[in-house]
C-alpha positions as CSV (number, residue, x, y, z in Angstrom):
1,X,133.8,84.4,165.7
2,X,135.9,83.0,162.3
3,X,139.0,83.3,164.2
4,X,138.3,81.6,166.9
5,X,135.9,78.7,165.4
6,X,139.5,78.4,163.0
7,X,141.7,78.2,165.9
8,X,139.3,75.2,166.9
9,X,139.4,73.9,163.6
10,X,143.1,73.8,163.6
11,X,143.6,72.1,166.8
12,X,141.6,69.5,165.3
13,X,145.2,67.8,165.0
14,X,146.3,67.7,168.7
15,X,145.2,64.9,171.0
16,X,142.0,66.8,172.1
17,X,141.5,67.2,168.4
18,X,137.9,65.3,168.6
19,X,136.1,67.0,171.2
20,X,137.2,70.2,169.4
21,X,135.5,68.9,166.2
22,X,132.9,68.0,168.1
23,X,132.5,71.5,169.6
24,X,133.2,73.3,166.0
25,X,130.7,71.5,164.3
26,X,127.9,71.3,167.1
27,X,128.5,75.8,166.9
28,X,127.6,75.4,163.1
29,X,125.3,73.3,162.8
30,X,122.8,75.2,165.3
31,X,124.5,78.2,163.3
32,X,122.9,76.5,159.9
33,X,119.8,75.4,161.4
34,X,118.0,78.8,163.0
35,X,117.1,81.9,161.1
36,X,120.6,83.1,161.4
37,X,120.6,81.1,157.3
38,X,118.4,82.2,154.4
39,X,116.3,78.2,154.2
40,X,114.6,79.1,151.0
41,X,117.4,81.4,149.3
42,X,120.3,80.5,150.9
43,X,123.2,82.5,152.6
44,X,123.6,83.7,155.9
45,X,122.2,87.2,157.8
46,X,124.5,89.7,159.3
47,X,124.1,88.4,163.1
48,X,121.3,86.9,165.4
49,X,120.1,89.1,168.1
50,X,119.4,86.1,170.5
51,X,121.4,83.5,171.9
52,X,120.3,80.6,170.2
53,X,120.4,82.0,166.4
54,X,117.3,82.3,165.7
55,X,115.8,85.4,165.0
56,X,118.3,87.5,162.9
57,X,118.9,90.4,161.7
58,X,118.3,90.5,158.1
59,X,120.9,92.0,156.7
60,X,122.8,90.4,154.4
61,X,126.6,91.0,153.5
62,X,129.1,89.9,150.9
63,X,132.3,89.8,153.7
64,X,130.0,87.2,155.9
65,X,129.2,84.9,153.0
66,X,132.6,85.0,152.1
67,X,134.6,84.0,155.2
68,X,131.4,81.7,156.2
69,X,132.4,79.7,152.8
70,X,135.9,79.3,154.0
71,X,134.6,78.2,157.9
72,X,131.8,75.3,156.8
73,X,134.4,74.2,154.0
74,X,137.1,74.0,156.6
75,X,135.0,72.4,158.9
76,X,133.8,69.9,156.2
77,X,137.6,69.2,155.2
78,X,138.0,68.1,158.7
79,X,135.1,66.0,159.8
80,X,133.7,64.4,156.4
81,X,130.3,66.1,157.4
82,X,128.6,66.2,154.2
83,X,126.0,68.6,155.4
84,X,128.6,71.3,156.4
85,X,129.1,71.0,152.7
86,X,125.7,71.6,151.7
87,X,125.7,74.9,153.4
88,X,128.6,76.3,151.4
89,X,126.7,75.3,147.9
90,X,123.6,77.0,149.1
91,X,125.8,80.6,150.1
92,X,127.0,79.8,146.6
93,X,124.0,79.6,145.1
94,X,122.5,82.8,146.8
95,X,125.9,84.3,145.9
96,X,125.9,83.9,142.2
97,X,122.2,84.4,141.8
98,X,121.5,87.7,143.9
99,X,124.8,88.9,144.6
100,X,126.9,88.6,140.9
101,X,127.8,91.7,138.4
102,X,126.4,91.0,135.3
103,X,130.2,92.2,134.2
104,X,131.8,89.8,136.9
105,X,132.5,90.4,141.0
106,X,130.5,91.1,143.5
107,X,127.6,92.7,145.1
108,X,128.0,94.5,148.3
109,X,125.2,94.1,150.7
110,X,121.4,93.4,150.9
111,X,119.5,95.8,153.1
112,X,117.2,93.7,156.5
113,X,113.9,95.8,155.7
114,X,111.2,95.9,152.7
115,X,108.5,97.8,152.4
116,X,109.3,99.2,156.1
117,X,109.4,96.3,157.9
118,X,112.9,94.7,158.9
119,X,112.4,90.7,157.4
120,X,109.0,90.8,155.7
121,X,110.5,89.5,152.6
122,X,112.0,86.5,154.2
123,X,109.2,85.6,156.7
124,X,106.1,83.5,156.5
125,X,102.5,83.5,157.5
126,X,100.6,80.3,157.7
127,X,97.6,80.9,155.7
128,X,100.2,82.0,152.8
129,X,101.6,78.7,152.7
130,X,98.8,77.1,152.8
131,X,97.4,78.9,150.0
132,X,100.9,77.8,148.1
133,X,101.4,74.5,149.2
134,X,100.0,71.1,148.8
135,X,98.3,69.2,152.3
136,X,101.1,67.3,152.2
137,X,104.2,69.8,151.4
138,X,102.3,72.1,154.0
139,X,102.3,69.2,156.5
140,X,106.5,69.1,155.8
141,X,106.8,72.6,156.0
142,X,105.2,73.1,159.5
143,X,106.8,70.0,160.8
144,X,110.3,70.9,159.5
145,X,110.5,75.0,160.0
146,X,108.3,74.8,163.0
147,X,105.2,77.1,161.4
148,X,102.3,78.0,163.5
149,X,99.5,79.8,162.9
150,X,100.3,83.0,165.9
151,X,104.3,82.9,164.4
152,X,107.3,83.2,165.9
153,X,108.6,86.7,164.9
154,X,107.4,90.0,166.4
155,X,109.2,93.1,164.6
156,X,109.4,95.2,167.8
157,X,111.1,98.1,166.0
158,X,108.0,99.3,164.0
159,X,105.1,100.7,165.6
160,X,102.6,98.4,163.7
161,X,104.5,94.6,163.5
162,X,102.8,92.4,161.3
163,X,101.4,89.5,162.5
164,X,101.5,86.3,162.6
165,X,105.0,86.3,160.9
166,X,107.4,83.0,161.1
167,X,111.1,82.8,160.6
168,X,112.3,79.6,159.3
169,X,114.2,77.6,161.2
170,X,115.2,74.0,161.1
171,X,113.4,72.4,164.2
172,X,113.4,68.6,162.9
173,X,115.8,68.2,160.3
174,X,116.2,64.4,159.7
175,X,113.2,63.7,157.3
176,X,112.2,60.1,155.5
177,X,112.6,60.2,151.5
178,X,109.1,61.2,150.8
179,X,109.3,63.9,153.2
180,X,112.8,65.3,151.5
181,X,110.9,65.4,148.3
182,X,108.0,66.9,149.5
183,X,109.9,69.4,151.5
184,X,112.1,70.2,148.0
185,X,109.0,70.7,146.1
186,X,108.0,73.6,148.7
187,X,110.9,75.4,148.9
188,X,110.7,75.3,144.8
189,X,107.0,77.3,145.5
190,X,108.6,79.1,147.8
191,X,111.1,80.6,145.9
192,X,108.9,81.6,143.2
193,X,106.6,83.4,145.3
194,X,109.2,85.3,147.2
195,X,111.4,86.3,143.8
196,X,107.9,88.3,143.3
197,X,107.9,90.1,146.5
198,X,109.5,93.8,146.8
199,X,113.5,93.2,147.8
200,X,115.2,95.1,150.5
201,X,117.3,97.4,148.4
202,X,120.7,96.5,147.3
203,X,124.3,98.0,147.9
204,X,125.6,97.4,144.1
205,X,129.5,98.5,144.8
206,X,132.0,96.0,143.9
207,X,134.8,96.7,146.6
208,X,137.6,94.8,145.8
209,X,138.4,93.6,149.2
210,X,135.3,92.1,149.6
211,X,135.4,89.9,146.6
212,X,139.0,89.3,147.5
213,X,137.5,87.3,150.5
214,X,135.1,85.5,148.5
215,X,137.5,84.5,145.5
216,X,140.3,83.4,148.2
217,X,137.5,81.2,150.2
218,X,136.9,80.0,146.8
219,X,139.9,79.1,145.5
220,X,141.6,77.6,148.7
221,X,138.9,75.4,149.7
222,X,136.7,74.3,146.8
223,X,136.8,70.7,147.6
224,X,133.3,70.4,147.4
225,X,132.4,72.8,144.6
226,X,135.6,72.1,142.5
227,X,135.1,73.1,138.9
228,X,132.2,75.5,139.6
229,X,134.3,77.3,143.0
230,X,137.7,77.5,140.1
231,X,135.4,78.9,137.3
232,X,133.3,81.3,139.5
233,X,136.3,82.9,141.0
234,X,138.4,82.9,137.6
235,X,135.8,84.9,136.1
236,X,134.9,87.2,139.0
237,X,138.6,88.5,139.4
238,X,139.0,88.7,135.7
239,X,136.0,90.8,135.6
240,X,137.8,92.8,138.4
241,X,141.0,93.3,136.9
242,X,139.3,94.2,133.3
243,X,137.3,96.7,135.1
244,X,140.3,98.7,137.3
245,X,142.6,98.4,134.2
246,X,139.5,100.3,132.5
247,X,139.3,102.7,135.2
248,X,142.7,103.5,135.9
249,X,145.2,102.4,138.4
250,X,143.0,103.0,142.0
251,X,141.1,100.4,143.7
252,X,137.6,100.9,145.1
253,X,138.9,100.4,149.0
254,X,141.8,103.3,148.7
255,X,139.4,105.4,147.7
256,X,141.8,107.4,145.5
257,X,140.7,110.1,143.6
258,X,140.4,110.5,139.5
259,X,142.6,113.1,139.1
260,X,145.5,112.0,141.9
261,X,149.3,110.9,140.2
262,X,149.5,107.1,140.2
263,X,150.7,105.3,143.3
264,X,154.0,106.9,144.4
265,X,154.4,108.7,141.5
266,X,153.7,112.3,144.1
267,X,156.5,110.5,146.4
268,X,158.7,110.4,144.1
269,X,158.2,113.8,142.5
270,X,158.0,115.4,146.5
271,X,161.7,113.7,147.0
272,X,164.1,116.6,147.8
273,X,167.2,116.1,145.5
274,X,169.8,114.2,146.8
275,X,173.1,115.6,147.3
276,X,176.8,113.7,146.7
277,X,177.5,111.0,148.3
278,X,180.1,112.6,150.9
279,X,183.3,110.0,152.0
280,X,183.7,109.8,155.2
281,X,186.6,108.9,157.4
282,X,186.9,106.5,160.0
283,X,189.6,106.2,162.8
284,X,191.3,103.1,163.1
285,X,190.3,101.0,166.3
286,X,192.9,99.4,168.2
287,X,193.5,95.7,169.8
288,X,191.4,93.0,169.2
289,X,188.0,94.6,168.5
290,X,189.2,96.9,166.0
291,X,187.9,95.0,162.9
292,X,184.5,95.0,164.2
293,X,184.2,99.0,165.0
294,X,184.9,100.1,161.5
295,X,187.6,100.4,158.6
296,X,191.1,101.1,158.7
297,X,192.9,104.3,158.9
298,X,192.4,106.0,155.3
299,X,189.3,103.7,154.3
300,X,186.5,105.6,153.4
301,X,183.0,104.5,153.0
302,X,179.7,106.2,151.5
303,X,176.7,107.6,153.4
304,X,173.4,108.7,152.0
305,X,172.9,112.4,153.8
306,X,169.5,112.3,156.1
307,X,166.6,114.4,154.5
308,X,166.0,117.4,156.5
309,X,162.9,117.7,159.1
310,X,161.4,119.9,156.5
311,X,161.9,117.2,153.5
312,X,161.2,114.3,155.6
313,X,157.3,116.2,156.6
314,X,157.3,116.9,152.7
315,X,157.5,113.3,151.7
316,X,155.4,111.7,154.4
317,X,152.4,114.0,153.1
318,X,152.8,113.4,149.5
319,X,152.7,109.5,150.4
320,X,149.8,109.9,152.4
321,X,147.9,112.4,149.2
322,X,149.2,109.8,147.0
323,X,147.3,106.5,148.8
């Protein structure tokens, strides 16, 4: 989980603080490398539903980008790993190209299923590739996301699976120059093709918690993505703010309604009127302790009066109406 790959991260510092990089960055890596990651759009799916994170479900959320960005960056800040970095600009890249507002924040969720099957917009048959691709950009694509003619992805909860279906995975990643270029000049092909394909449907709301996530990844840990991390989040919670100041005073997350008093405004009005301030009298203690129980004889000293059970019930459920 993030918390627990951060407390990892953190005891990066102590004297075991090697192995535990080690252990951290051998958990993402794998983590980066199977279909739990998008390899020709980028960003990450909502969870694997095997052990070794390879097939996926294909679901894809704005909260697990987010606090994904602020893991691989935290991980790169402590190993050097430029690869870890890599990851976060390609969940940045998916982010502001599928995921953005035209008017600034972001997008909720991407559904796993198109066209009724759960990942037929991400996965690949063979004979479509080949179809796309050069001999020799097909010859990098098999060798580095491990494609085969049968597939490796059966979608056992509809009745008739396709077949032949392949989720990418990274199964040999070091590859020679001309390999890397080849392999480039795929995913290019790739990316086309799919932009054409019908897209699992969309969850458009812009909760403001969710983009909180993502702008604070952002801006705390935008080592490698410095200007474009500061100017993407600048003008995502400007957008934000624009649009709540528009709207009026509630937030997407409280779910407040239109025609509710501001915040605390129904607290206030709900307060029973408070009566005098009353004096009250104190007896003077005696020996040694006496300064410590309370004033002298004749001091008096002012109390605010207790709401009454009634009052007190009154104001906790205009609080409550009013969040």
């Amino acid at each position: 989980t993030r918390r627990s790959s951060d407390l990892v991260l953190q005891g990066a510092k102590t004297a075991v603080g090697e192995e535990m990089i080690k252990m951290a960055g051998y958990t993402l890596r794998k983590m980066a490398e199977g279909g739990l990651q998008d390899h020709v759009g980028g960003g990450f799916h909502r969870y694997s539903v095997d052990e070794r994170w390879f097939v996926s479900h294909f679901e894809k959320m704005l909260y697990d980008q987010a606090q994904l960005v602020q893991l691989y960056l935290d991980a790169h800040l402590v190993s050097g790993r430029a690869d870890l970095a890599e990851v976060v600009r390609d969940v940045l890249r998916y982010v502001r190209r599928d995921m953005t507002h035209p008017d600034g924040g972001f997008y909720s969720a991407e559904d796993a299923d198109s066209e009724g099957h759960e990942g037929k917009f991400y996965c690949w048959t063979r004979s479509e590739l080949k179809s796309l691709l050069t001999p020799a950009e097909l010859a990098v694509v098999e060798l580095h996301y491990g494609i085969t003619e049968k597939g490796n992805f059966t979608d056992h909860s509809h009745p008739n699976p396709l077949g032949g279906q392949n989720v990418l995975s990274i199964v040999k990643p070091r590859l020679g120059p001309e390999e890397q270029r080849a392999l480039e000049s795929a995913r290019s092909k790739m990316i086309s093709v799919r932009s054409k394909r019908v897209r699992p449907h969309r969850d458009d709301k812009v909760l403001a918690s969710w983009n909180g996530l993502l702008i604070g990844a952002l801006l705390s840990r935008y080592a490698p993505q410095r200007q474009f991390s500061i100017q993407f989040s600048i003008a995502a919670a400007r957008a934000r703010l624009g649009s709540r100041r528009a709207a009026g005073p509630h937030l997407d997350d409280l779910h407040a309604r239109p025609h509710q008093p501001p915040l605390g405004q129904a607290a206030e009005e709900a307060r029973p009127p408070q009566r005098r301030l009353r004096p009250v009298r104190r007896r003077a203690g005696r020996g040694a302790g006496a300064a410590l129980r309370g004033p002298r004889r004749g001091a008096a000293r002012h109390v605010l009066p207790r709401p009454r059970p009634r009052a007190r019930r009154r104001l906790m459920l205009a609080s409550r109406a009013a969040w």
